[in-house]
N, C-alpha and C positions, 0 to 999 in steps of 0.2 A: 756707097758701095753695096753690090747687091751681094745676098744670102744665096745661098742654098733651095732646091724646092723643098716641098714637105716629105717627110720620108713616113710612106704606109705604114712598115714596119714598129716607128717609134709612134704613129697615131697608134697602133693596134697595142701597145705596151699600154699608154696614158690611159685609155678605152678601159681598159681591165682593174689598171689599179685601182681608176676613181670611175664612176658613169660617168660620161659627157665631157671630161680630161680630155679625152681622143679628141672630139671634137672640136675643142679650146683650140690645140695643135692643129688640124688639119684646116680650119676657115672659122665655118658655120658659128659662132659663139653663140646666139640666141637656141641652135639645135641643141646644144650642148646644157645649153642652163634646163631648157625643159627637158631634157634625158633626166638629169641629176635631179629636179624636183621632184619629176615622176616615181623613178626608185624612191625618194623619198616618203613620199607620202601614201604611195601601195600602201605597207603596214596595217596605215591608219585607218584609210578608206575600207580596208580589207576587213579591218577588225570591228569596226563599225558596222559593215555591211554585217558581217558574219555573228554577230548579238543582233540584228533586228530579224535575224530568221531564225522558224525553229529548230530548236535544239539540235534535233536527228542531221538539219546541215551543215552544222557549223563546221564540223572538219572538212566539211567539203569545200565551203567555201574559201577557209585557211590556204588547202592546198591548191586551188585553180589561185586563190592570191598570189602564193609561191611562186609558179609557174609561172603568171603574168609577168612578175620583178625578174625574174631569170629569164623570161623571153625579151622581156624590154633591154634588160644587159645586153643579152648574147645579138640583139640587135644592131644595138648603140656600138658595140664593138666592131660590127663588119662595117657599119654605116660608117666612123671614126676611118677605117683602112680603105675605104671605097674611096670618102673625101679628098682624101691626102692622097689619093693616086691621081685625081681628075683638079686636084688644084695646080693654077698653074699663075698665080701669083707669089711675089717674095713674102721672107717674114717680113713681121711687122716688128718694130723698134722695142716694143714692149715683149717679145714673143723669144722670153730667158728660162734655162733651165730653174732661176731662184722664183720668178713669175709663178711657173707650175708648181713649184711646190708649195707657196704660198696658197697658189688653187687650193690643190689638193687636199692642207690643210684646215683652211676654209671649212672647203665642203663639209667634211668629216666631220668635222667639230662641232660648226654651226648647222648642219643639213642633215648630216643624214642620222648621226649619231644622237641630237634631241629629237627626231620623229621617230625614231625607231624606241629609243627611251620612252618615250610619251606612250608611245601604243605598248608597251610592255607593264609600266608600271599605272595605266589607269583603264587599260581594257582587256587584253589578253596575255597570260602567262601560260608556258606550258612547263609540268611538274613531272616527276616521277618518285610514284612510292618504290623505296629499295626492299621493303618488308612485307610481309604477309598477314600485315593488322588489319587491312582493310580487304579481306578476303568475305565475301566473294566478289564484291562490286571491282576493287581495282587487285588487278592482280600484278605482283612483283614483276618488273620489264614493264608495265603500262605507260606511254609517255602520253599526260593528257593535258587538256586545256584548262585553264579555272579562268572564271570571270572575275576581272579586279573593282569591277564597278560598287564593291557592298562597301561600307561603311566611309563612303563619300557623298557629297551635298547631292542631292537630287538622282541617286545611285539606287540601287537597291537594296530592300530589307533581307535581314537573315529570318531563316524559316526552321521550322521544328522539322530534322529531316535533311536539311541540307548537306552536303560533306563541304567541309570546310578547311581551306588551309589558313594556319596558325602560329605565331610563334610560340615556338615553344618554352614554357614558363624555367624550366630549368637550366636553360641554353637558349639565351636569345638570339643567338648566332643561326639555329636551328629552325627546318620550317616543319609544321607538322600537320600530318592529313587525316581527320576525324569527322565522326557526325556530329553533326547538333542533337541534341536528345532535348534539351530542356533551355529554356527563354527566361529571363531574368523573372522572379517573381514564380515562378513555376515550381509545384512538389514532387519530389523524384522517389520514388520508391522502390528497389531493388531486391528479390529475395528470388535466390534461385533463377531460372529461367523467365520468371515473371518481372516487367518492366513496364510502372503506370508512370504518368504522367499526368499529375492532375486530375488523381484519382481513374484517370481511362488505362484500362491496358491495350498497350501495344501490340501484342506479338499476335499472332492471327494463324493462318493456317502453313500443313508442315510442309516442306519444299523437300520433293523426291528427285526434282531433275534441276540440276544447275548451270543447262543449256549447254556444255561442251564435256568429253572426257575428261578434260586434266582435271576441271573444279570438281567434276562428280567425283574424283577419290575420296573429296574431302568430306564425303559422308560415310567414309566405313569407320569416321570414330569421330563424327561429327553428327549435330542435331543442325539443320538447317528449318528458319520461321521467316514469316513475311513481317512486317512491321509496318506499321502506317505514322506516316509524316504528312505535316500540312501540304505538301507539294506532291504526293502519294506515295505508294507501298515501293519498301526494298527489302534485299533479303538477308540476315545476317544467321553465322553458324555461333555454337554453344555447344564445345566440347562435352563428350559425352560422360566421362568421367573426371567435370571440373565440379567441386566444391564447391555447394552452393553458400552464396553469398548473401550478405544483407545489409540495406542501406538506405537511410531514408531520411531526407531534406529539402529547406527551400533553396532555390537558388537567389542569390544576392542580385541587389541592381546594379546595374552594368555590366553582370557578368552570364554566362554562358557555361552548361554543361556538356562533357562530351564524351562518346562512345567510338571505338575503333568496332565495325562490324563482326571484327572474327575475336568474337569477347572475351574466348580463352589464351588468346595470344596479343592483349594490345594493353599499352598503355597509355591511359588515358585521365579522366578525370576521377577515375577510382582510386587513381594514383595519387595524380599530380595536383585535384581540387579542381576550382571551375576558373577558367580562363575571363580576362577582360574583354569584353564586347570590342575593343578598340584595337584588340591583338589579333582578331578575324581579318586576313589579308585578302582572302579569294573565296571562292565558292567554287568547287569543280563542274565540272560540265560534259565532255565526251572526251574519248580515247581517241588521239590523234593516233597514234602507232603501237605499236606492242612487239618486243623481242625477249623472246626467253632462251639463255644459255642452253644448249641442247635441242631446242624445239625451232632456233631461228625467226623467221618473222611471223607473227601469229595474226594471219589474215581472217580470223574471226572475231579479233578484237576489235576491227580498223574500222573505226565511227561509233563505236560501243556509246551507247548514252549512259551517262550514271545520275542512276536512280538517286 
């Protein structure tokens, strides 16, 4: 008994839900499996690629990835309704509404859903601080990238200077975005504005302009200084009527100290003590986007490197 031809309309539905579905439906099945792999493994390749270049491209190269996975969709999709217009064989005996869903299944489960996972949780994450702890470097609305590769085999070292995302000790549900100040073994000393490490002081010279209006308010009751970390200088603010503090320690082995930049509004290790070396989940890296409530999309944040 014969079938039906293929109908465009229900290629272009399957096309959309899953990649290369449409195609399952319309003939082509081998077009169909490299659609699907393709969207697949974009991510990967992307995120890969986008950690062996410098820093300053990483969000570029992020977003031409994007772009590629959604041009290869919106491909896969006309290509799926083109097929199924120009086929002019029947279905085939296996070619059931439960078949496709069972695809569809598949895919998702086994395809797309562990490459997409894999490249999330071992090379690229992107975060957003809701707060104004880490003021100046990330400012509140900042949607950025952190590198997952630290504290896995053959991954990278943390560094004095890094910002770091972490769980956080009090709420391990909780992820939290700080500096590294100090490396397991390392002397911390704390009094007032002055912050050594290991006998060196850090804070260096004073910062008059913080590159755009909105951050410059935050010196009309703010001290802004440069700081040097092993990977080089960034700049953190010290209210100007905060009480000076004092504090002085080693840090323990395996663990890690840490500062939120805008040191009159964070909490941190001043607080909370010094975090497990193993609790470091990422390392930050560049401002994918930026949106501030009333400012909208803040196009001078877009590839921001952090320092």
């Amino acid at each position: 008994m014969k079938t039906s031809r293929r109908l465009p309309l229900l290629a272009l539905a399957a096309g959309l839900l899953v990649p290369g579905l449409g195609h399952v439906y319309a003939g082509p099945l081998l077009r169909g499996l490299g659609v699907l792999l393709g969207i697949a493994i974009l991510p990967v390749v992307t995120c890969r690629l986008a950690l062996a270049v410098p820093v300053r491209l990483l969000s570029l190269i992020v977003w031409l990835g994007g772009l590629a996975a959604v041009g290869l969709y919106a491909w896969s999709v006309r290509d799926a309704w083109r097929c199924a217009r120009q086929a002019d064989q029947e279905l085939r005996p296996w070619q059931r509404p439960l078949v496709y869903f069972l695809a569809a299944l598949v895919a998702y489960l086994f395809v797309l859903m562990p490459f997409a996972a894999y490249a999330q949780e071992n090379l690229l994450e992107t975060f957003q601080a809701p707060t104004a702890s880490m003021l100046p470097t990330i400012v509140p609305g900042d949607r950025f990238l952190a590198d997952k590769r630290v504290n896995r085999p053959g991954g990278i070292p943390l560094a004095r200077g890094d910002v770091a995302l972490f769980i956080y000790p009090n709420n391990r549900t909780m992820i939290f975005v700080k500096r590294i100040i100090g490396l397991p073994g390392d002397t911390i000393e704390i009094e007032g504005m002055s912050l050594r490490v290991n006998g060196r002081e850090l804070r260096g010279a004073e910062v008059q302009d913080l590159g755009d209006p909105l951050r410059n308010q935050l010196l009309a009751d703010h001290w802004a200084y440069r700081e040097s970390g092993d990977r080089g200088a960034y700049t953190v603010l010290w209210k100007k009527d905060a009480v000076a503090g004092k504090l002085s320690f080693v840090v323990p082995n395996a663990q890690v100290f840490v500062l939120g930049d805008n040191r009159g509004a964070s909490v941190d290790s001043r607080q909370f003590g010094v975090l497990p070396v193993a609790d470091v989940k990422a390392v930050a890296r560049q401002v994918l986007f930026s949106y501030g409530a009333g400012e909208g999309f803040r196009w001078s944040r877009l590839g921001k490197t952090i320092e």
